[in-house]
DRENMAR-59659 format. One record per residue: x, y, z of N, C-alpha, C in turn; residue number from 1. Coordinates in Angstrom, 2 decimals. Example, Ala and Ser with C-alpha at 12.3 -4.5 7.8 and 13.67 -1.06 7.14 Angstrom:
// residues 2
{n.east: 13.19; n.north: -5.69; n.up: 7.80; ca.east: 12.30; ca.north: -4.50; ca.up: 7.80; c.east: 13.20; c.north: -3.30; c.up: 7.80; pos: 1}
{n.east: 12.85; n.north: -2.25; n.up: 7.08; ca.east: 13.67; ca.north: -1.06; ca.up: 7.14; c.east: 12.90; c.north: 0.03; c.up: 7.87; pos: 2}
This chain:
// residues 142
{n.east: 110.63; n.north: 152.59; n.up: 122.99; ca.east: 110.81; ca.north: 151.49; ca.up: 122.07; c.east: 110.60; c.north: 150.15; c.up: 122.79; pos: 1}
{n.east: 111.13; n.north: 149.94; n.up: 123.91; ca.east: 110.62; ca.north: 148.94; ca.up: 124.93; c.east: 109.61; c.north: 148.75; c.up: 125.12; pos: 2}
{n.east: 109.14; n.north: 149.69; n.up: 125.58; ca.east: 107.25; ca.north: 149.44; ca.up: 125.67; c.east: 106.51; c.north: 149.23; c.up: 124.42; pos: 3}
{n.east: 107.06; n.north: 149.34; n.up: 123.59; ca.east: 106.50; ca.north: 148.81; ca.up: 122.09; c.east: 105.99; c.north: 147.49; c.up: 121.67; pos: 4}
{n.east: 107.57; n.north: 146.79; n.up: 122.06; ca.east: 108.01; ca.north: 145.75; ca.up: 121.72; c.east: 107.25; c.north: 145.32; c.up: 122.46; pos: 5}
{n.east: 107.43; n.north: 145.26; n.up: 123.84; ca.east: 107.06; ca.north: 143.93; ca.up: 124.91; c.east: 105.03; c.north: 144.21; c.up: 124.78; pos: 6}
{n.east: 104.76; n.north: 145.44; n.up: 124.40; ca.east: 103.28; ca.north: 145.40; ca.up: 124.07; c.east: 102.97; c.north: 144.55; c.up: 122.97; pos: 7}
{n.east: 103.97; n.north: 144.57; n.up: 121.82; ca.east: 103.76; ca.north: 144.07; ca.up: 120.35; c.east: 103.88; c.north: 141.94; c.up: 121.37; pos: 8}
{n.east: 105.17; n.north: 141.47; n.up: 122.07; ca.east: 104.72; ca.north: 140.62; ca.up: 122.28; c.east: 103.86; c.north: 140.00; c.up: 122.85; pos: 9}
{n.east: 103.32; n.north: 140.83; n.up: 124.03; ca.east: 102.02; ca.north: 140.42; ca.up: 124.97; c.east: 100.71; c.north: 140.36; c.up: 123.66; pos: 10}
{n.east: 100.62; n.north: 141.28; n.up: 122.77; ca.east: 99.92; ca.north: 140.96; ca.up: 122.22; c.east: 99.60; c.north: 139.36; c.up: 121.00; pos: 11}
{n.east: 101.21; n.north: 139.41; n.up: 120.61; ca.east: 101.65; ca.north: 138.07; ca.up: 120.09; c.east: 101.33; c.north: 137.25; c.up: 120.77; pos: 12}
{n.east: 101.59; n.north: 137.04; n.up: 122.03; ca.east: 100.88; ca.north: 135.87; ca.up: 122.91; c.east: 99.88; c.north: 135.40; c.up: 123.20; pos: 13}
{n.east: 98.77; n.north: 136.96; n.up: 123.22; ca.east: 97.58; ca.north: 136.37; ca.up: 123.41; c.east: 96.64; c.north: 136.37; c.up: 122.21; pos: 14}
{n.east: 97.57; n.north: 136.10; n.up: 121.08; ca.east: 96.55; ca.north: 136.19; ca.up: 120.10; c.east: 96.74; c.north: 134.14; c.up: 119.96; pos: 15}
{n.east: 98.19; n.north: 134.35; n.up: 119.86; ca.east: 98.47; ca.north: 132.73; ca.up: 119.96; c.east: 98.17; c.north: 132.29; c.up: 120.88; pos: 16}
{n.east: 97.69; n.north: 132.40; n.up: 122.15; ca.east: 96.76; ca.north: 131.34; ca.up: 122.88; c.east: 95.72; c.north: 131.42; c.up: 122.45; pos: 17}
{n.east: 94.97; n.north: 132.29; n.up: 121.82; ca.east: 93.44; ca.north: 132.11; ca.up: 121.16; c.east: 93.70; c.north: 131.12; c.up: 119.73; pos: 18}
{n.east: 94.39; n.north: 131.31; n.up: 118.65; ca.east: 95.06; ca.north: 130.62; ca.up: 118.18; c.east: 95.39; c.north: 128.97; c.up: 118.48; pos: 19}
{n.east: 95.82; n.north: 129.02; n.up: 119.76; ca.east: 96.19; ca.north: 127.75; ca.up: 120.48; c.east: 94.65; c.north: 127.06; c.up: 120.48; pos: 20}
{n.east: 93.83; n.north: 127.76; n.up: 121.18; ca.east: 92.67; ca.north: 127.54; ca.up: 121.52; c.east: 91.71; c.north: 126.57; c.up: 120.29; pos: 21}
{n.east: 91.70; n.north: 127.52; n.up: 119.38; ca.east: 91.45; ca.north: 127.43; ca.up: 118.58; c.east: 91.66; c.north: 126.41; c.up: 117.72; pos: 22}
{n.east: 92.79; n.north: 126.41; n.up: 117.82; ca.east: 93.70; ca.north: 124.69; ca.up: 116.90; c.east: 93.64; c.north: 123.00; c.up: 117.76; pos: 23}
{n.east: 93.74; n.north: 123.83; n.up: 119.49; ca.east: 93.33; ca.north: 122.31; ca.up: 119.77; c.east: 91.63; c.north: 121.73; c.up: 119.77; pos: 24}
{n.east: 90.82; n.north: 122.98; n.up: 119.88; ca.east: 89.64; ca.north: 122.60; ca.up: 119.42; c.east: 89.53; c.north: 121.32; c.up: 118.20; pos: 25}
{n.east: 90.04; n.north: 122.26; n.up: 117.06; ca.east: 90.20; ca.north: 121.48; ca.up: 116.05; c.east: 90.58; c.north: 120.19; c.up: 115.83; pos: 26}
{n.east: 92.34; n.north: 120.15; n.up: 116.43; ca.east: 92.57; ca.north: 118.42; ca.up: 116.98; c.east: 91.99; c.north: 118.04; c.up: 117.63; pos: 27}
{n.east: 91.01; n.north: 118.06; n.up: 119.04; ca.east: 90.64; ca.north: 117.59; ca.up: 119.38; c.east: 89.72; c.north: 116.76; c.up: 118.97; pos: 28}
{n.east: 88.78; n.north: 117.10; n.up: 118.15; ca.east: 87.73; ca.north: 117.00; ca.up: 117.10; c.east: 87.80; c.north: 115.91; c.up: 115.94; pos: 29}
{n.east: 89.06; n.north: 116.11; n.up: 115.56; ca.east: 89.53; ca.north: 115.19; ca.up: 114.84; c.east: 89.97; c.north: 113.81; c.up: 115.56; pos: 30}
{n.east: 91.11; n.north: 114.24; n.up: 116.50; ca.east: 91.13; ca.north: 113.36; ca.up: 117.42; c.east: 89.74; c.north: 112.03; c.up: 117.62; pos: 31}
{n.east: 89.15; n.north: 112.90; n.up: 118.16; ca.east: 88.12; ca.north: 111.96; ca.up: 118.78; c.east: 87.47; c.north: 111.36; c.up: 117.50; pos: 32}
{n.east: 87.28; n.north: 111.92; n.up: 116.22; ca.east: 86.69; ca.north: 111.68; ca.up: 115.02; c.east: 87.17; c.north: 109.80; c.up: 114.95; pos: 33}
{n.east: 88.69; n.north: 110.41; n.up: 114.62; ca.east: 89.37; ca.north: 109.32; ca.up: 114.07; c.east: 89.93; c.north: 108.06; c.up: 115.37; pos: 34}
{n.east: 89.23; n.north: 108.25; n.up: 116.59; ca.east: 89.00; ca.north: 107.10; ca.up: 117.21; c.east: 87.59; c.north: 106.41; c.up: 117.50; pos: 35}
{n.east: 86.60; n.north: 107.33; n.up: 117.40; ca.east: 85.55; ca.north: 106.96; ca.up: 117.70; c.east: 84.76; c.north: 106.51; c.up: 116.40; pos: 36}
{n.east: 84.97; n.north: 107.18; n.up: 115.89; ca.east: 84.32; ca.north: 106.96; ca.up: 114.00; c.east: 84.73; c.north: 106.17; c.up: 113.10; pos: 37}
{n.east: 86.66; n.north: 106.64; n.up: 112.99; ca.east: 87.24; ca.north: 105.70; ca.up: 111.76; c.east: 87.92; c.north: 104.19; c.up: 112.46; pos: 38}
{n.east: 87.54; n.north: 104.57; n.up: 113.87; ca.east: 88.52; ca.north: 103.19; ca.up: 114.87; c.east: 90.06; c.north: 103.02; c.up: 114.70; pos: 39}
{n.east: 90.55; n.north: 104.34; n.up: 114.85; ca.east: 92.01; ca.north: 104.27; ca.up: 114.62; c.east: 92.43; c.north: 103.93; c.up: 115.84; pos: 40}
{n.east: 93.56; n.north: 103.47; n.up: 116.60; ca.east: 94.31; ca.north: 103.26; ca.up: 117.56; c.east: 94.42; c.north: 104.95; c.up: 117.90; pos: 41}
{n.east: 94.64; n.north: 104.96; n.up: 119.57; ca.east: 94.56; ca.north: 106.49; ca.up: 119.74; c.east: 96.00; c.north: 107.27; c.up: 119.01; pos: 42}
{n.east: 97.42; n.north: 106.71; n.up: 119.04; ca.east: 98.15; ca.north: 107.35; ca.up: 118.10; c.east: 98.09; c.north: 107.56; c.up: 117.07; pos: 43}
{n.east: 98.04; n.north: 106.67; n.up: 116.75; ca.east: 97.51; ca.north: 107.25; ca.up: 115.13; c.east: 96.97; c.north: 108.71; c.up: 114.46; pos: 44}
{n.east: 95.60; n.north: 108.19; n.up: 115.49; ca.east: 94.44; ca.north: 109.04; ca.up: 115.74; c.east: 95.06; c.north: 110.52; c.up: 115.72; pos: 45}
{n.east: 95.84; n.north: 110.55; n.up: 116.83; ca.east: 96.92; ca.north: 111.41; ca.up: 117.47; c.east: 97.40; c.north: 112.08; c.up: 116.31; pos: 46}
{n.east: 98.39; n.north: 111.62; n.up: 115.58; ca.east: 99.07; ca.north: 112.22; ca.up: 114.83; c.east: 98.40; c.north: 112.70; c.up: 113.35; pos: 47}
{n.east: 97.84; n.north: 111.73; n.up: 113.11; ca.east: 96.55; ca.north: 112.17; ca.up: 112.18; c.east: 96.19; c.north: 113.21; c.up: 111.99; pos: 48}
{n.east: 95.41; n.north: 113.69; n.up: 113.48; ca.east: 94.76; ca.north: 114.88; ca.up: 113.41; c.east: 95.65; c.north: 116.16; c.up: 114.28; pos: 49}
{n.east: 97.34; n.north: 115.89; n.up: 114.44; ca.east: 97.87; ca.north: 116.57; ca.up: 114.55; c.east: 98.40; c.north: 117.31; c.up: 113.30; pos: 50}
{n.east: 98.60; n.north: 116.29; n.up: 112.19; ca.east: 99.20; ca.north: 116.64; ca.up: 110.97; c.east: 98.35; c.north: 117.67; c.up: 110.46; pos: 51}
{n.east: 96.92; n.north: 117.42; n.up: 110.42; ca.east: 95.58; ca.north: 117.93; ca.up: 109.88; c.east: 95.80; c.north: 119.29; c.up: 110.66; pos: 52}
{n.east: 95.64; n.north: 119.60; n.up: 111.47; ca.east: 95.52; ca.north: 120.75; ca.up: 112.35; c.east: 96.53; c.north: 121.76; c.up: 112.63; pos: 53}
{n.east: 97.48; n.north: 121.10; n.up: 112.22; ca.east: 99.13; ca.north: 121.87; ca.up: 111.92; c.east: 98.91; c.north: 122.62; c.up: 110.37; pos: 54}
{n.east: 98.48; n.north: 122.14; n.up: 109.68; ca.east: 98.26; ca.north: 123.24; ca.up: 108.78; c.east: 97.25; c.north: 124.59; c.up: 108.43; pos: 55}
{n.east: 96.30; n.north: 124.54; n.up: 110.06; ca.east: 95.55; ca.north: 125.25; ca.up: 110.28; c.east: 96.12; c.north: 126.10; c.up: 110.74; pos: 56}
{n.east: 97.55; n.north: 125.63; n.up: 111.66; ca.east: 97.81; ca.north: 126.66; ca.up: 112.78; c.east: 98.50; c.north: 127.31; c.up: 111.95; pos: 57}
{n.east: 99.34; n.north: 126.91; n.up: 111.01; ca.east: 100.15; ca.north: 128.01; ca.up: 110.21; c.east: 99.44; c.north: 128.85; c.up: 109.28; pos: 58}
{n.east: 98.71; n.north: 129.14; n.up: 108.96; ca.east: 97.92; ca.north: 130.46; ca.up: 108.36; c.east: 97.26; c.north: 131.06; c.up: 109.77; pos: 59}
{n.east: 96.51; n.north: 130.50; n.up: 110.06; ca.east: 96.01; ca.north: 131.46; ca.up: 111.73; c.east: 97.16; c.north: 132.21; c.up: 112.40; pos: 60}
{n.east: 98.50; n.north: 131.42; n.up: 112.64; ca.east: 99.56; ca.north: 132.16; ca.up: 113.20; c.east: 100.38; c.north: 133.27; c.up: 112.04; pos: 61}
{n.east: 99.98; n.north: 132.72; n.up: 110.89; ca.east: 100.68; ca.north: 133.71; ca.up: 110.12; c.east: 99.97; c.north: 135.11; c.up: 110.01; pos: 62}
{n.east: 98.29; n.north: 135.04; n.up: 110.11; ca.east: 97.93; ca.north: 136.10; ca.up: 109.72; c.east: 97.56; c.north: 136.94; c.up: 110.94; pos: 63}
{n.east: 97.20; n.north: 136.17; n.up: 111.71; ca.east: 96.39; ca.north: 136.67; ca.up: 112.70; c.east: 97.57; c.north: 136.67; c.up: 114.56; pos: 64}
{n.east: 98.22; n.north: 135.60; n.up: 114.52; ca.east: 99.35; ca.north: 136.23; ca.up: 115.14; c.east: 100.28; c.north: 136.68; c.up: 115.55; pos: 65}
{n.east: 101.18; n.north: 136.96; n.up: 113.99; ca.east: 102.20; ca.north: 137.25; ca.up: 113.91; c.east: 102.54; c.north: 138.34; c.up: 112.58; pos: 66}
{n.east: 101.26; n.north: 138.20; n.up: 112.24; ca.east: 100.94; ca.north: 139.38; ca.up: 111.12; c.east: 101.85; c.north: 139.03; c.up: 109.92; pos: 67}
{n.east: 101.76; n.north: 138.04; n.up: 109.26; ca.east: 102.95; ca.north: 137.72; ca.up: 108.50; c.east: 101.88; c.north: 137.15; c.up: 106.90; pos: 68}
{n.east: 102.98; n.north: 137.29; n.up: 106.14; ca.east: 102.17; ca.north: 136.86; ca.up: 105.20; c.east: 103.30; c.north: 135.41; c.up: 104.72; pos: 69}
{n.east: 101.94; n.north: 134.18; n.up: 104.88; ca.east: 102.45; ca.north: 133.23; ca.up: 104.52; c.east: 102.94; c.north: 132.25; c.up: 103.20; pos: 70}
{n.east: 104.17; n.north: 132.11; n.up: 103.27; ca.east: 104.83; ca.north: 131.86; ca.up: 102.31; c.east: 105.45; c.north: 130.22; c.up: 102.13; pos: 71}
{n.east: 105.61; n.north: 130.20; n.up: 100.82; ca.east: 105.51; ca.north: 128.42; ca.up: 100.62; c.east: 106.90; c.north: 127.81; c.up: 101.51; pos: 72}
{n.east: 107.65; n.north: 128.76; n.up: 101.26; ca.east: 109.27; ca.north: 128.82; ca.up: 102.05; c.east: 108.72; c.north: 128.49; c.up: 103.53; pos: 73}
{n.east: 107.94; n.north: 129.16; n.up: 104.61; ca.east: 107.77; ca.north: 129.23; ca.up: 106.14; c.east: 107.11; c.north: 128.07; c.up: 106.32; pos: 74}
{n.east: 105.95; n.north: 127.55; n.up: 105.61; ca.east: 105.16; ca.north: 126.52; ca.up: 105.46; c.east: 105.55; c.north: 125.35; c.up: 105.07; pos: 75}
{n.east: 106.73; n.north: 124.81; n.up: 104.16; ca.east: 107.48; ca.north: 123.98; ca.up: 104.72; c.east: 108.80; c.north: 124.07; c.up: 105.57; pos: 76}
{n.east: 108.77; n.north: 125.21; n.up: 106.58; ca.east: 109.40; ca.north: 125.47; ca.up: 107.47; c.east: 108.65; c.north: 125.29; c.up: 109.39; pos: 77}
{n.east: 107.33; n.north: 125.67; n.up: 108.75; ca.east: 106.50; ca.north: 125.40; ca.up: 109.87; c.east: 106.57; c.north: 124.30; c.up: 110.66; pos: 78}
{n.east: 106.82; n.north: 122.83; n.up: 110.16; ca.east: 106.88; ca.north: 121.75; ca.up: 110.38; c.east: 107.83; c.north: 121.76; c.up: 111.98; pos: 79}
{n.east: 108.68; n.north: 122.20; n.up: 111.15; ca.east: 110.04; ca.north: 121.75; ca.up: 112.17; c.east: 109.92; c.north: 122.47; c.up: 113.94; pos: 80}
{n.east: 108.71; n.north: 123.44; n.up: 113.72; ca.east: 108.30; ca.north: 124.22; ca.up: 114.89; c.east: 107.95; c.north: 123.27; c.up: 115.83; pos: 81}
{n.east: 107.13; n.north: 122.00; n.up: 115.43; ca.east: 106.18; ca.north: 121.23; ca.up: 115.78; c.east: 107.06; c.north: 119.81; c.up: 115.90; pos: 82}
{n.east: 108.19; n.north: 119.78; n.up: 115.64; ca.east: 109.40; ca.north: 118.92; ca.up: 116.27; c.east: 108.80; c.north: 118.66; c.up: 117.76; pos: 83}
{n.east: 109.45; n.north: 119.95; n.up: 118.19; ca.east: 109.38; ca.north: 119.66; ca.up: 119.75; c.east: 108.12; c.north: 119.38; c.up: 120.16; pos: 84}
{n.east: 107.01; n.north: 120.09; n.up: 119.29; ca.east: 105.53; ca.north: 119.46; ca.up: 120.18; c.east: 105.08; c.north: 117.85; c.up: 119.83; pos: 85}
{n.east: 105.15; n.north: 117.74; n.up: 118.94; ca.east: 105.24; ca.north: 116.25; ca.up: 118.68; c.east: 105.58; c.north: 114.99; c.up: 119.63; pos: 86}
{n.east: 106.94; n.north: 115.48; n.up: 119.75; ca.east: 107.88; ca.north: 114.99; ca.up: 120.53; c.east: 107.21; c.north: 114.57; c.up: 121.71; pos: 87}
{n.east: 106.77; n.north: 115.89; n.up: 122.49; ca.east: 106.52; ca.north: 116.06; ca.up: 123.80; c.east: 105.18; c.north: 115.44; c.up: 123.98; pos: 88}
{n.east: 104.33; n.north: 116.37; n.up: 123.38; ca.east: 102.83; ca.north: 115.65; ca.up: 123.34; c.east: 102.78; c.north: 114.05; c.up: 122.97; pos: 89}
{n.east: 103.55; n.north: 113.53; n.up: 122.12; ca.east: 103.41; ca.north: 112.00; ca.up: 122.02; c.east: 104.15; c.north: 111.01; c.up: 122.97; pos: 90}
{n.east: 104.92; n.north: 111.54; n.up: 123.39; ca.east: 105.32; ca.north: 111.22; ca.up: 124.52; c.east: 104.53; c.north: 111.01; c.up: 125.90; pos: 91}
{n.east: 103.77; n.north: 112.14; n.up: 126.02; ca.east: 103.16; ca.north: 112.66; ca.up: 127.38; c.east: 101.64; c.north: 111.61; c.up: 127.33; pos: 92}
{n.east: 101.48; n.north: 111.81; n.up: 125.75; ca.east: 99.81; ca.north: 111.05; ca.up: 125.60; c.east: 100.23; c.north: 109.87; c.up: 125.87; pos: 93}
{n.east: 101.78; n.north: 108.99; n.up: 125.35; ca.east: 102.09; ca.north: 107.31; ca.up: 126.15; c.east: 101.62; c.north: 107.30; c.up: 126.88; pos: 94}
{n.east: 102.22; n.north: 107.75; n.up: 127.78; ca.east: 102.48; ca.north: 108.34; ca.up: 129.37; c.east: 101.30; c.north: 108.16; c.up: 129.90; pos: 95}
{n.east: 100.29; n.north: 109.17; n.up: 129.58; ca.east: 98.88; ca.north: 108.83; ca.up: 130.65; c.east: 98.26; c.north: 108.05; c.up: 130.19; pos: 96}
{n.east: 98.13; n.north: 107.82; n.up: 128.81; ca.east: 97.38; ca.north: 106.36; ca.up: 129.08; c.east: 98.04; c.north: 105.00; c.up: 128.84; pos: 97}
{n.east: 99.36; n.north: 105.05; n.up: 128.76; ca.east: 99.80; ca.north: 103.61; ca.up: 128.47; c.east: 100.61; c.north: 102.87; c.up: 130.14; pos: 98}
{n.east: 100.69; n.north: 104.14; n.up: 130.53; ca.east: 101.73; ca.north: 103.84; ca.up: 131.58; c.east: 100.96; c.north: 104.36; c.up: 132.97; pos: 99}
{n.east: 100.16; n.north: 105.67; n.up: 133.23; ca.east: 99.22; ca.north: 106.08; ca.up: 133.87; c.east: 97.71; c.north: 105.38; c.up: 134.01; pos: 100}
{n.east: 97.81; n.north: 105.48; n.up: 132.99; ca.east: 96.13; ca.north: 104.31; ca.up: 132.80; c.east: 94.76; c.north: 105.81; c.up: 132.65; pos: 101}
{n.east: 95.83; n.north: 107.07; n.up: 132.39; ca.east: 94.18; ca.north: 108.28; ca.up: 131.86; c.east: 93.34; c.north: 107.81; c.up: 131.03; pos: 102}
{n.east: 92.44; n.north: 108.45; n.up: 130.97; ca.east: 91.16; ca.north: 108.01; ca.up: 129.47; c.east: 92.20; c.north: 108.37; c.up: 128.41; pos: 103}
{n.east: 91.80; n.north: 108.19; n.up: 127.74; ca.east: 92.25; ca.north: 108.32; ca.up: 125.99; c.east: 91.41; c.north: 109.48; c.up: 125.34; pos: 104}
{n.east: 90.44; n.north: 109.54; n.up: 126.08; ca.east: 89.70; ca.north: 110.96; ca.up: 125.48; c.east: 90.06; c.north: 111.99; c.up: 126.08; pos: 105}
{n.east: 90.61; n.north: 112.18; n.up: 127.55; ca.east: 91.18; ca.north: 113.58; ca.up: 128.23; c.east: 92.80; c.north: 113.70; c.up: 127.85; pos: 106}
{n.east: 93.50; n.north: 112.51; n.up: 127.46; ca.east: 94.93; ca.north: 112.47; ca.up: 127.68; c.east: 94.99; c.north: 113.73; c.up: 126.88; pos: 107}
{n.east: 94.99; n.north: 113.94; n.up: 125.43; ca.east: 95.27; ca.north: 114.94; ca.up: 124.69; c.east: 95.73; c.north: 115.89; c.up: 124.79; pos: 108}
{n.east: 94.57; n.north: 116.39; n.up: 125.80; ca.east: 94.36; ca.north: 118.06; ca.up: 126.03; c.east: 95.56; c.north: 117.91; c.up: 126.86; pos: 109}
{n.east: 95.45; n.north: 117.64; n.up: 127.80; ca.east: 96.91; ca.north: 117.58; ca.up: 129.05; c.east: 98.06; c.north: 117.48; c.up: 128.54; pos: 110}
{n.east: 98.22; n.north: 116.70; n.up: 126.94; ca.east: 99.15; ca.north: 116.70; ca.up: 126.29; c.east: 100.06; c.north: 117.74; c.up: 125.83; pos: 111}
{n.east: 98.98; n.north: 117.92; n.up: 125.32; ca.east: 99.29; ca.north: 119.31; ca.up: 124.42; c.east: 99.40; c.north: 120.69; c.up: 125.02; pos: 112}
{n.east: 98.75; n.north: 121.33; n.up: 126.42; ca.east: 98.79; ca.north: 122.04; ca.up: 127.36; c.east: 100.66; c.north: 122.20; c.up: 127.74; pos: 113}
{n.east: 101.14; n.north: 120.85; n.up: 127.85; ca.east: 102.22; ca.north: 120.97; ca.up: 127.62; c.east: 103.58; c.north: 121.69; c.up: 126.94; pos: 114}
{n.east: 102.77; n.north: 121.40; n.up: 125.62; ca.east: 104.33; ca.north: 121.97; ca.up: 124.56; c.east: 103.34; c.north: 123.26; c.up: 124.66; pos: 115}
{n.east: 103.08; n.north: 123.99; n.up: 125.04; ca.east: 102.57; ca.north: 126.03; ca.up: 124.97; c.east: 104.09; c.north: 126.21; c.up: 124.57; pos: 116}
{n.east: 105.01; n.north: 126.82; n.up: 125.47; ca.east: 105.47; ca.north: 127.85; ca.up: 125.75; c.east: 106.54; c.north: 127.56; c.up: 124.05; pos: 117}
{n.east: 107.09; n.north: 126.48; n.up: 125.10; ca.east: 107.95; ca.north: 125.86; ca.up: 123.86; c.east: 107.29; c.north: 126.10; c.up: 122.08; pos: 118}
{n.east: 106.57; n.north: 125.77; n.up: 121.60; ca.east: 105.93; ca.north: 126.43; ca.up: 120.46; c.east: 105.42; c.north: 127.48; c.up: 119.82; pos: 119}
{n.east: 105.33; n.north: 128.10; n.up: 120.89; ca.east: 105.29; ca.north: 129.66; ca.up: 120.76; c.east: 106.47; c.north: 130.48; c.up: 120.31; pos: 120}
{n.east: 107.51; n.north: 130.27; n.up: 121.25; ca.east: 108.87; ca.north: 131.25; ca.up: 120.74; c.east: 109.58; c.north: 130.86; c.up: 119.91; pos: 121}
{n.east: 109.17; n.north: 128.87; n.up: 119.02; ca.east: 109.93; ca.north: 128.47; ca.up: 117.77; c.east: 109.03; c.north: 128.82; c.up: 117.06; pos: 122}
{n.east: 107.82; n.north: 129.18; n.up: 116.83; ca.east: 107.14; ca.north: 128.87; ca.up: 115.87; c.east: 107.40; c.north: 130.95; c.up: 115.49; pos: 123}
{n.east: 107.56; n.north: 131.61; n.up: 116.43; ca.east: 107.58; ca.north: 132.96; ca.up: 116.22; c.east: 109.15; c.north: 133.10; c.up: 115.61; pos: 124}
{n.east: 110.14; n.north: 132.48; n.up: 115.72; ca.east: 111.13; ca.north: 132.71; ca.up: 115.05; c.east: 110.97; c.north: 131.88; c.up: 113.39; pos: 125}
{n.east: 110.01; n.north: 131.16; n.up: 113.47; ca.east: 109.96; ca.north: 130.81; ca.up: 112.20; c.east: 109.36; c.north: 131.84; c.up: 110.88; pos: 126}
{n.east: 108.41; n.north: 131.98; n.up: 111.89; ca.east: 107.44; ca.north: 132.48; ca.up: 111.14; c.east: 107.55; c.north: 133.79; c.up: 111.12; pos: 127}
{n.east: 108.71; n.north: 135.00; n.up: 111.78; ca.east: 108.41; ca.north: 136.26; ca.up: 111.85; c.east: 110.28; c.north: 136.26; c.up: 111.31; pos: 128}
{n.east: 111.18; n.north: 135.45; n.up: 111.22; ca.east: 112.28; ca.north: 135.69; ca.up: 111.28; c.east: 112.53; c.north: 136.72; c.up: 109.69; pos: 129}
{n.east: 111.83; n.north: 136.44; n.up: 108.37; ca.east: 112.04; ca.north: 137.70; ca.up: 107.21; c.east: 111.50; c.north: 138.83; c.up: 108.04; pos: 130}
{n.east: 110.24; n.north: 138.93; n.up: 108.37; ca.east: 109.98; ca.north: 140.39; ca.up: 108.87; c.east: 111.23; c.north: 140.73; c.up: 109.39; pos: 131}
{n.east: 111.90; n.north: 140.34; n.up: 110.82; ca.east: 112.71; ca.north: 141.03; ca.up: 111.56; c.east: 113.97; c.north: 141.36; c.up: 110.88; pos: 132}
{n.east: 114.39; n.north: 140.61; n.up: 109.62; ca.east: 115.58; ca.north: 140.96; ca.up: 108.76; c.east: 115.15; c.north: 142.28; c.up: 108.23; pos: 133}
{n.east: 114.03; n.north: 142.00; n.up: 107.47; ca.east: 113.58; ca.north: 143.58; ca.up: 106.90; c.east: 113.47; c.north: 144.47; c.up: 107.78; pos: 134}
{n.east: 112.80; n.north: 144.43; n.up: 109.00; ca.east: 112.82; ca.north: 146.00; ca.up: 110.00; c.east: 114.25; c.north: 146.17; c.up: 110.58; pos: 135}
{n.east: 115.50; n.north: 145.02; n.up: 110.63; ca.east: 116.96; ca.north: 145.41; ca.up: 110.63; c.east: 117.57; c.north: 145.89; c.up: 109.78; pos: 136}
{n.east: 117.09; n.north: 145.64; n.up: 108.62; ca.east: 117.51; ca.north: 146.52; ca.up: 107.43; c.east: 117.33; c.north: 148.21; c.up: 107.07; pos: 137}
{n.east: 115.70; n.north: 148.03; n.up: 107.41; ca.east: 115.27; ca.north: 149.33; ca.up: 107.46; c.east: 116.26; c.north: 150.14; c.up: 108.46; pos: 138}
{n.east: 116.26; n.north: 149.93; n.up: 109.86; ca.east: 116.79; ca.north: 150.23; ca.up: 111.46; c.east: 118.00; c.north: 151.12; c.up: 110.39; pos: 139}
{n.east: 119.20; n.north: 150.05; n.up: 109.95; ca.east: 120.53; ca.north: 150.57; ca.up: 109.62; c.east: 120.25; c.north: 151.13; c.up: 108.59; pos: 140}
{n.east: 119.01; n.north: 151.15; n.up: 107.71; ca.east: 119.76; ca.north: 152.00; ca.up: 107.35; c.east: 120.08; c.north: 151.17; c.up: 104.91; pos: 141}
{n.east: 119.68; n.north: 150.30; n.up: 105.26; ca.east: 120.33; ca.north: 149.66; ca.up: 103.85; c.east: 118.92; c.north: 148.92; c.up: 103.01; pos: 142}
C-alpha cells in the first residue's frame, strides 16, 4: 500500500511540474504581452497574467494532475492555493528588479521557480481533499 501511494505521488509531482511548466510558459507570455504590447508597469503586468494563467492551472491540475474532476466549489477554492504564490512571487519579482536592479523580463521566471514546492502540496489538498474523504469512506467501510 506504501508503494502505491508514494508511486501515485511521484507521479502527482511530475505531472505538476509539467503542468508547472506548462502554466509558466503561459504567464510568461502574457507577462511579456502585457508589458511590451499593452505598456503595463511590470506588476501589473505580473498579476494580470497571473490571474489569467491561474485559471489554466486549475483544470490542467484538476484533470491531468490530480485526476479530479473540477468543480465550481474547488475553483473558487483554487484561489486561496495561490495565496502563498502570489505572496512570494510578488514579493521576490520587487526584489530583483526594484531593489536588485534584474531585467524585468528574467525576474519572473526566478520568481515563480520559487513558490514550486509550496503550491504543490496546497493546491493538492485543495483540489484532491473530496476524493480522499470518499476513498476514507470507502476504506471504513460507510
Amino acid at each position: 500500500m506504501k508503494n502505491i501511494q508514494n508511486t501515485e505521488l511521484a507521479g502527482q509531482i511530475f505531472r505538476f511540474v509539467l503542468v508547472g511548466l506548462l502554466n509558466t510558459a503561459n504567464y510568461y507570455v502574457l507577462y511579456l504581452f502585457f508589458v511590451h504590447i499593452c505598456s503595463l508597469p511590470y506588476m501589473a503586468a505580473h498579476i494580470s497574467a497571473f490571474l489569467i494563467s491561474m485559471v489554466g492551472s486549475f483544470y490542467f491540475n484538476s484533470y491531468f494532475t490530480y485526476k479530479v474532476k473540477p468543480t465550481l466549489k474547488k475553483f473558487l477554492q483554487f484561489p486561496l492555493t495561490y495565496v502563498v504564490n502570489i505572496t512570494v512571487s510578488s514579493a521576490a519579482l520587487f526584489l530583483l528588479v526594484d531593489l536588485m536592479n534584474f531585467n524585468e523580463n528574467i525576474s519572473p521566471l526566478i520568481a515563480q521557480g520559487i513558490t514550486i514546492p509550496a503550491t504543490f502540496f496546497v493546491s493538492k489538498k485543495v483540489l484532491t481533499h473530496d476524493k480522499a474523504k470518499g476513498e476514507l469512506r470507502e476504506h471504513i467501510g460507510q
